[in-house]
N, C-alpha and C positions, 0 to 999 in steps of 0.2 A: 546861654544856649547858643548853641554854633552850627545850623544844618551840615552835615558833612555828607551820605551818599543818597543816590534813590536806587532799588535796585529792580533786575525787570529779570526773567529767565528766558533763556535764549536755546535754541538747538543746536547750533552749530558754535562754537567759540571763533573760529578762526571766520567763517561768513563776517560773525558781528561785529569781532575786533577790526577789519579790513570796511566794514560799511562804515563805522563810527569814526575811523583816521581818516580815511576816504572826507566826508562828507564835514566833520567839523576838528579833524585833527588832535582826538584825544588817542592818547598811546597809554600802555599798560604800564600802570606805577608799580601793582603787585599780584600773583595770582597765587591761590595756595590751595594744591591737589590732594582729595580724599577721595575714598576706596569709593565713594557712591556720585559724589557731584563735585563739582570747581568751582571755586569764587578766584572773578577776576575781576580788575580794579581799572578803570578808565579814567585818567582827568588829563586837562591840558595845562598852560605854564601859565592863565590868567587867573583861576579862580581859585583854585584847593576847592572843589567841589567833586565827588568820584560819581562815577555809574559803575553801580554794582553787576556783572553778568553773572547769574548765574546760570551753571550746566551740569542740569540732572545726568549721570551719566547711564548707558541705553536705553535712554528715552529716545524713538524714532518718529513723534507724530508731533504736529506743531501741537501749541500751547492754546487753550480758549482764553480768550481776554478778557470776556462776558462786556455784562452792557452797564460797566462800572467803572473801567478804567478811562482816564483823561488823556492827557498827553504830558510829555516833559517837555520846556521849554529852554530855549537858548537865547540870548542876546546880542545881536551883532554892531559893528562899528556899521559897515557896508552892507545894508542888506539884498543892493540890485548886485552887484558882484559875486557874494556870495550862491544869492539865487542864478544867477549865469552860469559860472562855475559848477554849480552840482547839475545844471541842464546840459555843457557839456558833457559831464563825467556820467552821463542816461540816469542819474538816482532818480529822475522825474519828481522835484518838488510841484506843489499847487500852484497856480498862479498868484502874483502878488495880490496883497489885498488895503485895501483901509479902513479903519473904524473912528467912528468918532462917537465923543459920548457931548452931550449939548448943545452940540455946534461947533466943536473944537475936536481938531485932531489926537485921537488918542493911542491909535497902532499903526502901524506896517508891520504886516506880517506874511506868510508862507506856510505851509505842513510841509512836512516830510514823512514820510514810513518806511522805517528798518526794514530787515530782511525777516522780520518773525512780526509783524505788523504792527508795532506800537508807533503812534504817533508823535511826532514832534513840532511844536512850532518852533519857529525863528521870527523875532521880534527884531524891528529897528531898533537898537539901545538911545535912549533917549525917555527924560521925563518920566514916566511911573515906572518905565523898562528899564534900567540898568545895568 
């Protein structure tokens, strides 16, 4: 078994392709247009992992998320650079954070929130992160 996409639904394609390059530099591998919605296909040159966009199309109201959905996560080399970088570029991440589980260091991390409000952390890649 091989995870390959998650996918999330989106209003705008062009908003979310521009916050997702913007913020963690995934570009459109593939997108394939029908009479009602669009699947487009997001990953970058490290992982072969896709985010799926999907876009209902005249749909004009955001989407509810309800009080079920989590977040998707990322992994970085540099996580104070990256968090810099999207605080120039106004995305407004969370402040950094740490977690530990025992006594030992277990995360650094961040949130982000897209332009249709799903959450994302960004992990320091290291140790259970990857």
């Amino acid at each position: 078994m091989k995870l390959i996409h998650s996918m999330i639904r989106v209003l705008d394609d062009a908003r979310s392709i521009a916050f997702y390059g913007k913020a963690f530099g995934l570009k459109v591998k593939d997108r394939y247009d029908f009479a009602s919605f669009s699947l487009i296909y997001l990953t970058d040159d490290e992982s072969g992992f896709e985010l799926e966009l999907t876009v209902n199309k005249g749909r004009d109201e955001a989407y509810t998320l309800g009080d079920g959905y989590g977040h998707l996560a990322v992994s970085v080399e540099d996580i104070e650079g990256l968090h810099a970088r999207l605080l120039a570029a106004d995305l407004t991440p969370t402040p950094l954070k740490s977690m530990e589980h025992d006594g030992k260091p277990l995360a650094r991390f961040f949130f982000l929130t897209d332009p249709d409000g799903y959450k994302i952390e960004v992990l320091q890649r290291g140790g259970r992160y990857q």
